[in-house]
C-alpha positions as CSV (number, residue, x, y, z in Angstrom):
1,X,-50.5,19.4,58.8
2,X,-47.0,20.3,57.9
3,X,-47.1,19.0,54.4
4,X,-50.3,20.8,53.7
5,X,-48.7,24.0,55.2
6,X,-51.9,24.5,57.1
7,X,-50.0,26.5,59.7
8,X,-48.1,28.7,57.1
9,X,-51.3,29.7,55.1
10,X,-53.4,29.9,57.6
11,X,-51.8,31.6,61.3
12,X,-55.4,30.9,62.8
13,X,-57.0,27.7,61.2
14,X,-60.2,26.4,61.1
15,X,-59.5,23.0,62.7
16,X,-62.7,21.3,61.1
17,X,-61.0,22.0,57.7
18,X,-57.9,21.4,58.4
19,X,-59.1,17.8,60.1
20,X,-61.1,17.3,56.6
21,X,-57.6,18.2,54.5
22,X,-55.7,16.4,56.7
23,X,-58.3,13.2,56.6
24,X,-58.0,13.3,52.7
25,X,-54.8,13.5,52.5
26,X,-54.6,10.1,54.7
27,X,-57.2,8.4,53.2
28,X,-55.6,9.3,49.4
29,X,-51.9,7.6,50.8
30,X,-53.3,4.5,51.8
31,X,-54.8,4.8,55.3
32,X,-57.6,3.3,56.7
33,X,-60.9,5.2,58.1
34,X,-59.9,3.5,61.5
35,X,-56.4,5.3,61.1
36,X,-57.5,8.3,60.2
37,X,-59.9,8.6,62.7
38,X,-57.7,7.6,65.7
39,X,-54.9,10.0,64.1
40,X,-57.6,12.9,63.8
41,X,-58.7,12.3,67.5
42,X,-55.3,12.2,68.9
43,X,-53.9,14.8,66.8
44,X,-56.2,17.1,66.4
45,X,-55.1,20.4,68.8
46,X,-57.4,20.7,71.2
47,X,-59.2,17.9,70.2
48,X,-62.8,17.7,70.7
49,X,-62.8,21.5,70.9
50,X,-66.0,22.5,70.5
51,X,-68.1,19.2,69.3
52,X,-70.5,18.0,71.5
53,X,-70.3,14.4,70.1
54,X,-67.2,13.9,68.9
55,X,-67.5,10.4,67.3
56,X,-70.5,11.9,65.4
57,X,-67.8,14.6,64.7
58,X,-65.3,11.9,63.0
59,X,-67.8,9.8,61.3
60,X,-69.1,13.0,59.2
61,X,-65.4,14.4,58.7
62,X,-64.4,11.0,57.3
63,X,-67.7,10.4,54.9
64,X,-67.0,13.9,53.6
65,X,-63.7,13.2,52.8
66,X,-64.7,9.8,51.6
67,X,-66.9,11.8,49.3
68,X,-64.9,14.5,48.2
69,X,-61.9,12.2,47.3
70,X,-64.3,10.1,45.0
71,X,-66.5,13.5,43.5
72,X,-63.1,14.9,42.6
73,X,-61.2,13.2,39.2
74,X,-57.9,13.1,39.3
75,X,-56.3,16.2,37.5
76,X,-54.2,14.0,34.2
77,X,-57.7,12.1,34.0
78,X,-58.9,15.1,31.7
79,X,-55.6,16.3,30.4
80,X,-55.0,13.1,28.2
81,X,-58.6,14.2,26.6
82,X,-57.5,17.8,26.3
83,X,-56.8,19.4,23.0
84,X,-55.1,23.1,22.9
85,X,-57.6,25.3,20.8
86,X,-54.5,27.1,19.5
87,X,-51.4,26.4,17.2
88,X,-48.0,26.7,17.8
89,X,-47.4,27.2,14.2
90,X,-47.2,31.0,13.3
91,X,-50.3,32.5,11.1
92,X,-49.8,34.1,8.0
């Protein structure tokens, strides 16, 4: 949460967000959804808040993130293919 700076952008966070950053974030360094979900239910302030079902609550937190982490290309991937319309050299 921390290393996210969750608390200094955001004085009053949504938690679900937060919980989905913070779940990416594990899963992207190695973790497994097991981790992640023990971590997110032991961590998470206040933890079930205001989820009726909180395993249902975990299990769609950790597909989304899941998701998002393999919908989302890794930013060099399309630098190596980009090609600056402009030149450096000046026009005469």
């Amino acid at each position: 949460m921390h290393r996210l700076h969750i608390p200094q952008r955001f004085p009053h966070p949504d938690w679900s967000i937060a919980d989905l950053w913070i779940a990416k974030e594990l899963l992207r360094r190695g973790a497994s959804a097991a981790e992640v979900k023990s971590i997110l239910h032991l961590a998470s302030p206040q933890f079930p808040r205001h989820h009726a079902d909180a395993e249902d609550y975990l299990r769609r937190t950790l597909t989304r993130a899941t998701h998002d982490i393999a919908s989302t290309p890794f930013p060099a991937r399309d630098a190596a293919v980009f090609t600056p319309s402009f030149s450096t050299q000046p026009s005469s």
